[in-house]
C-alpha positions in Angstrom: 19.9 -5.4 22.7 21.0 -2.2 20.8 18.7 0.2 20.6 17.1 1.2 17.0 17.5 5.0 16.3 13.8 6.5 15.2 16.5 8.4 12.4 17.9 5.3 11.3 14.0 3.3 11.2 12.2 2.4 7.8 8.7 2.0 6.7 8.5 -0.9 3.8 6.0 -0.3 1.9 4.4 -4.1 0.3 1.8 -3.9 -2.4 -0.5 -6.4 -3.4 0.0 -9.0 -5.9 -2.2 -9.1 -8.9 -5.3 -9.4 -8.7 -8.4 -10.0 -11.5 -9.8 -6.1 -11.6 -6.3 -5.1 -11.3 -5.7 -6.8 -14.3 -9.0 -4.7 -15.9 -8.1 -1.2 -14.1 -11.2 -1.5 -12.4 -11.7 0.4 -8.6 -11.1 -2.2 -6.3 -11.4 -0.8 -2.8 -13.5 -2.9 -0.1 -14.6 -5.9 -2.6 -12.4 -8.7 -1.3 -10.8 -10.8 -4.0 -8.1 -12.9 -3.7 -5.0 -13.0 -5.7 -4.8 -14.5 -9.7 -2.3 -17.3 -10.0 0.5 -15.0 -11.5 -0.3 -12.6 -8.4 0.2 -15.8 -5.7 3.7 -16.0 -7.6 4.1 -12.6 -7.2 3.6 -12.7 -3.5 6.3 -15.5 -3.0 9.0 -12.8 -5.2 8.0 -10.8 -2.4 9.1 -13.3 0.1 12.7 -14.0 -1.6 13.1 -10.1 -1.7 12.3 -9.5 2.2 14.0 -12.5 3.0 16.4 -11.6 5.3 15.3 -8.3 6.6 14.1 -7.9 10.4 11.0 -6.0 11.0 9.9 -4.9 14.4 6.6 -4.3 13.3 4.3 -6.2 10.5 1.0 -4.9 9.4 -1.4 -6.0 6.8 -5.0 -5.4 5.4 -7.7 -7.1 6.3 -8.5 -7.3 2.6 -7.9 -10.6 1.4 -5.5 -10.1 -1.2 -3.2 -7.9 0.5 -3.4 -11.0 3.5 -2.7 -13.5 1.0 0.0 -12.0 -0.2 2.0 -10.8 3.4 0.7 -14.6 3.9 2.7 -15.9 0.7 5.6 -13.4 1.5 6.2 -15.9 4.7 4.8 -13.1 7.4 1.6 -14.7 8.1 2.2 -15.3 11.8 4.0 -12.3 12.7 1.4 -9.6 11.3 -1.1 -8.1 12.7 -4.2 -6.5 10.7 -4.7 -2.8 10.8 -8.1 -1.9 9.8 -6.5 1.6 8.5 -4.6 0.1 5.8 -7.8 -0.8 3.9 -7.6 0.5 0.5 -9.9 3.5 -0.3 -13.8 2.9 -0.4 -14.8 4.1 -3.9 -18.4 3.8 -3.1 -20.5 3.9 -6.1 -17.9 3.5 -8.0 -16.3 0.5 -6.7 -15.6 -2.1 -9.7 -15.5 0.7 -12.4 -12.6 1.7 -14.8 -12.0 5.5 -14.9 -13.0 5.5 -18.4 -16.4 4.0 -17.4 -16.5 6.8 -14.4 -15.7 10.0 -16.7 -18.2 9.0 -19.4 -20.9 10.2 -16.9 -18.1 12.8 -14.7 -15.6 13.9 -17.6 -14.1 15.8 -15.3 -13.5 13.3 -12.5 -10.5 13.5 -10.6 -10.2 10.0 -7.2 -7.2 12.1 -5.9 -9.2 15.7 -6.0 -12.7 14.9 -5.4 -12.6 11.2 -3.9 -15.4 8.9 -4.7 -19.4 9.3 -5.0 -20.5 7.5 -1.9 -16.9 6.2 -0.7 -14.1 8.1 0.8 -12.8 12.1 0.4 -8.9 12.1 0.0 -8.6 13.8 3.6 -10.7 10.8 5.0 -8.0 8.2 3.2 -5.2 10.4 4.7 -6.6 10.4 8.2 -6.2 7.0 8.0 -2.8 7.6 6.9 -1.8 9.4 9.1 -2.9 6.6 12.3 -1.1 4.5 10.7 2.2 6.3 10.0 1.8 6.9 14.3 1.5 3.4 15.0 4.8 2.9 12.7 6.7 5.5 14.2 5.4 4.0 17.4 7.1 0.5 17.3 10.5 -0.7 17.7 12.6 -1.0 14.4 11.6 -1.1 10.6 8.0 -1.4 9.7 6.4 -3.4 6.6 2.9 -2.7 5.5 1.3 -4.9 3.1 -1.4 -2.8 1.6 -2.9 -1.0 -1.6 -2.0 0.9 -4.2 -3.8 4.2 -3.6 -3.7 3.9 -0.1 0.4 3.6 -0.1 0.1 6.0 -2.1 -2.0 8.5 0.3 0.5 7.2 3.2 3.5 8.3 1.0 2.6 12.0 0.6 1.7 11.9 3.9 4.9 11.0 5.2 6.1 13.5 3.5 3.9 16.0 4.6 2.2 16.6 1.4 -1.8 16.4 1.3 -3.3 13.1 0.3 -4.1 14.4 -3.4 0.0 14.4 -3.9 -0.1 10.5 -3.5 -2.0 10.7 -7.5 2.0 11.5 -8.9 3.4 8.1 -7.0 2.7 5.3 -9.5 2.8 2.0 -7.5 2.5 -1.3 -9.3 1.4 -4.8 -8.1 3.4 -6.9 -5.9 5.9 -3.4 -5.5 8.4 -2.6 -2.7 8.9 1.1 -1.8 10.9 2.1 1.6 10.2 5.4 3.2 12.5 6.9 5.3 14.8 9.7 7.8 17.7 12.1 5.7 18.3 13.4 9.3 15.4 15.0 10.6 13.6 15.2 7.2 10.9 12.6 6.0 12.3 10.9 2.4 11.4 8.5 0.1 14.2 5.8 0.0 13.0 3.4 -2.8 10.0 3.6 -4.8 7.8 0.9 -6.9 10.9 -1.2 -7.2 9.7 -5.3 -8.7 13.0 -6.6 -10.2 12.6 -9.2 -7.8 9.3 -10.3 -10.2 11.9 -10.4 -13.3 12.0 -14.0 -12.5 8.4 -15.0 -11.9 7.3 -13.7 -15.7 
């Protein structure tokens, strides 16, 4: 078997389908919903657009909808859930918009100050960072089916940025982004791309 060059390995990056707070903007971090039927359909785009492409490694959420959907993509039986890829515990704010939030905080800021009760954006990128080991770790290309602000968090941190960098990397439901190696330098490959959901609309 020919061996797979860490320079030449990929991390794919699987958001979520939709879901009904992401729908609403609402903070949806350890409440475990499942997906809405557009976000099921979603999830199999997901599987026509991976189809085809050999991971050594497959990692999901425990989170329900983030399961569902790696389930729906067609990787069910050859993932394995990573506790670290939860997405971020908002605390006292879980279920709340950020305009709710900042009539009480009108100053509030997830990727500066984190969440009241919850998670600090160090403590998300810790988690980050054990998972971008574990990637770098396995044998081939990696796909993570996850969160939005947590692939975020894991995208600056590949990057060596600090976790509050992952607030200027918009992600979008049911998205595929690829991280990857420009020689010895950490680079984004492909980012929020869902023209594979152009035909589930």
């Amino acid at each position: 078997m020919k061996e797979i060059s860490v320079a030449t390995r990929t991390l794919w990056l699987v958001r979520h389908g939709e879901t009904p707070w992401s729908i609403l903007g609402r903070h949806t971090g350890r409440t475990d919903l499942g997906l809405t039927s557009q976000g099921k359909q979603q999830a199999a785009a997901l599987g026509s657009r991976l189809s085809g492409h050999r991971f050594g490694l497959i990692l999901t959420s425990p989170l329900l909808r983030a399961s569902e959907t790696c389930r729906l993509a067609g990787y069910n039986g050859a993932a394995s859930v990573e506790a670290d890829l939860q997405e971020w515990d908002y605390g006292t704010f879980e279920g709340r918009t950020t305009a709710d939030i900042r009539l009480e905080q009108p100053s509030w800021d997830l990727w500066n100050t984190g969440a009241s009760g919850g998670e600090t954006p160090s403590a998300v990128g810790r988690r980050a960072d054990r998972v971008i080991a574990r990637a770098m770790a396995a044998e081939g290309d990696v796909a993570l089916f996850a969160h939005g602000h947590l692939l975020r968090v894991l995208a600056a941190r590949w990057l060596g940025f600090a976790p509050s960098a992952g607030g200027s990397l918009a992600l979008d439901t049911a998205s595929v982004s690829v991280l990857g190696l420009e020689r010895e330098r950490r680079v984004i490959r492909l980012w929020n791309e869902t023209c594979h959901l152009a035909y589930e609309q």
